[in-house]
matplotlib code that plots the C-alpha trace (Angstrom):
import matplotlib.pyplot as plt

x = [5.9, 7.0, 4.5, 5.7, 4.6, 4.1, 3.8, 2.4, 3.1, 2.8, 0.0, -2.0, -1.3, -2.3, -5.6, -6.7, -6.1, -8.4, -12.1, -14.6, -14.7, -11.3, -11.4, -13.1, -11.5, -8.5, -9.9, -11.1, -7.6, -6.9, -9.6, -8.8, -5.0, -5.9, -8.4, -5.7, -3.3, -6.5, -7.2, -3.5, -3.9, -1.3, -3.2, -3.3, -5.0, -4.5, -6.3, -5.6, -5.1, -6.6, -4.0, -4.5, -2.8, -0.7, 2.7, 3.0, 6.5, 9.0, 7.3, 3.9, 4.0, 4.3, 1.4, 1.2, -0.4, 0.9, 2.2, 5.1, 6.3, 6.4, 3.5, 5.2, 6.8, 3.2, 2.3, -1.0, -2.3, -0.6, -1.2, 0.1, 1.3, 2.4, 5.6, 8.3, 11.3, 11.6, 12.3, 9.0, 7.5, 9.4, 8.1, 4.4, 4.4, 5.2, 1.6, 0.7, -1.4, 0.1, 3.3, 0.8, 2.1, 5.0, 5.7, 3.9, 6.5, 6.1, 8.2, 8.2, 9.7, 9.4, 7.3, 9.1, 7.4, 8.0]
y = [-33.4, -33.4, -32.2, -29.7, -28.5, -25.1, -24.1, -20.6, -18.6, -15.7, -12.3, -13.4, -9.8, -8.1, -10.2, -9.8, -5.4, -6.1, -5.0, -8.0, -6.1, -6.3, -10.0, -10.8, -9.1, -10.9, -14.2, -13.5, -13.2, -16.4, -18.0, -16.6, -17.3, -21.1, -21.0, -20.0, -22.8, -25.5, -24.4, -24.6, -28.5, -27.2, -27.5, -30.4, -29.8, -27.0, -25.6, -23.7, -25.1, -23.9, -22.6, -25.2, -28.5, -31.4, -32.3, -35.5, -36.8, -39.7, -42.8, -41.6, -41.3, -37.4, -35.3, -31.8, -28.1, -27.4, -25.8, -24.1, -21.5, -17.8, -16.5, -16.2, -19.6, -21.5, -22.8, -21.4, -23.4, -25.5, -25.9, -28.4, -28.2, -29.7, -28.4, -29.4, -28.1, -26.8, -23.3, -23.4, -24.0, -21.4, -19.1, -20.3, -19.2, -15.6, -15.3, -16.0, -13.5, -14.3, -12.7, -9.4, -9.1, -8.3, -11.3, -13.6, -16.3, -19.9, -22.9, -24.9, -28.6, -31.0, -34.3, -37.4, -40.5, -43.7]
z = [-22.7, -19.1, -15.9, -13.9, -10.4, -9.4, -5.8, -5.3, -2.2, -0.8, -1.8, 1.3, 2.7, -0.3, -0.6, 2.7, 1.8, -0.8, -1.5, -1.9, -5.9, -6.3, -4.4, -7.5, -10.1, -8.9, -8.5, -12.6, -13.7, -12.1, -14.0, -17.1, -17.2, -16.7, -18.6, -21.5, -19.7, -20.5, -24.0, -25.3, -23.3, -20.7, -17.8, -15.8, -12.2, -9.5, -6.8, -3.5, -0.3, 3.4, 5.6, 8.4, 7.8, 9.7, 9.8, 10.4, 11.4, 13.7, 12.0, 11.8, 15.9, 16.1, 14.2, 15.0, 13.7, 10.6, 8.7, 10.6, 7.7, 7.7, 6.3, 2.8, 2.8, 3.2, 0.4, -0.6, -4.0, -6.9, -10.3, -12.8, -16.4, -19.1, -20.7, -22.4, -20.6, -17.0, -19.3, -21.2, -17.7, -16.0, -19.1, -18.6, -14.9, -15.8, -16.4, -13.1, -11.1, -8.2, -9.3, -8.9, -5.1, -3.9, -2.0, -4.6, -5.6, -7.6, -7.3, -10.4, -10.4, -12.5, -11.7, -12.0, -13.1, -11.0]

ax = plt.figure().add_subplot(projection="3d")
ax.plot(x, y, z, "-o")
ax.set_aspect("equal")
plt.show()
């Protein structure tokens, strides 16, 4: 088995549309797609990530506000996966709630060991 990355962004519009019901109807599919991802030992970590960050740059001597993407470029969360190609993990992501919204989008690369 190889880890893969995936790098959800995007559906920020449509969250923030949302109802605090829907909010957390939302959030439950989340939850219950990894959960799925955990029981058939596929999961490996993932979580979002706030919207404020640093970029930090020229040696270490320039850091500034970050990040500097259009809305749907930031990347909002991660998860990782076990797979056993970059197909299977392209396949696995299909399941992804984030896909829901219309700008919703996931990167998935494969981690290299070192």
């Amino acid at each position: 088995m190889q880890k893969y990355l995936y790098l959800f962004r995007g559906g920020d519009a449509r969250m923030a549309e949302m109802s605090p019901e829907e909010v957390q109807a939302h959030m439950d599919e989340w939850k219950t797609w990894m959960q799925g991802l955990a029981e058939k030992g596929q999961l490996i970590d993932g979580l979002p990530l706030k919207a404020e960050g640093k970029q930090v740059g020229s040696g270490g001597k320039v850091v500034t506000d970050g990040p500097f993407a259009e809305g749907a470029e930031i990347v909002g969360g991660y998860l990782m996966v076990n797979a056993s190609s970059l197909e299977e993990a392209t396949e696995i992501s299909k399941g992804c709630p984030i896909l829901d919204a219309e700008d919703g989008h996931i990167e998935v690369r494969e981690i290299v060991d070192m």
